[in-house]
N, C-alpha and C positions, 0 to 999 in steps of 0.2 A: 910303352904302348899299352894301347887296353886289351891287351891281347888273349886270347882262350888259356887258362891254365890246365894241368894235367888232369883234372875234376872236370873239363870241359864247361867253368864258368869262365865268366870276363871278370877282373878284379872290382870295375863298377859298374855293374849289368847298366843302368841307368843313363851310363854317357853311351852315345854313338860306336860303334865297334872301330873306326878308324880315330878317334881320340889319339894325341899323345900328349903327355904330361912330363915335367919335369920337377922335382924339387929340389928344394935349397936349405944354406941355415937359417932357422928359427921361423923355420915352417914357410917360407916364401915357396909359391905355385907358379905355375905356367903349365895353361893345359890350352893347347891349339884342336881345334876342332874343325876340321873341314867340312862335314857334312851341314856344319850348319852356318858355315861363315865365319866362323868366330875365333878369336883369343881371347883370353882369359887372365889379368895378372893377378896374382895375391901376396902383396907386402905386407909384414908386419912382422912385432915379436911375438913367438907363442912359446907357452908353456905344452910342448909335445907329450907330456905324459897325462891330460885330462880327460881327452877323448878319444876314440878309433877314428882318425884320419879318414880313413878308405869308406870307411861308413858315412860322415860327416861330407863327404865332396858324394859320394853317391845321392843320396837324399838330395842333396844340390842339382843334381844333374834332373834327379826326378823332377824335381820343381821347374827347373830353367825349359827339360821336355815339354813340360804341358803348356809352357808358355810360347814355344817357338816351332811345335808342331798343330 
């Protein structure tokens, strides 16, 4: 879940606070989002050591935000 951590942040301020999210090997996503309708799939093979994940789907969320509010 995108849930408040003990810093009283959400891990992606950016997605909806009822977000849940799952991951897999080689970086496959599923993040269900109810407030806005939506699922989400992401298949593929990644190299998990390039970037910050949590950073990288946040920015995402920002984007997909401005687009579906």
């Amino acid at each position: 879940m995108n849930g408040v951590n003990a810093s009283g942040q959400r891990q992606m301020p950016n997605a909806p606070g009822d977000t849940y999210y799952a991951r897999g090997f080689n970086n496959n996503m599923l993040f269900i989002i109810p407030q806005w309708n939506m699922v989400i799939v992401r298949m593929g093979m990644d190299d998990e050591k390039r970037i910050d994940k949590v950073a990288f789907y946040n920015e995402f969320f920002g984007l997909l935000r401005e687009a579906v509010e």
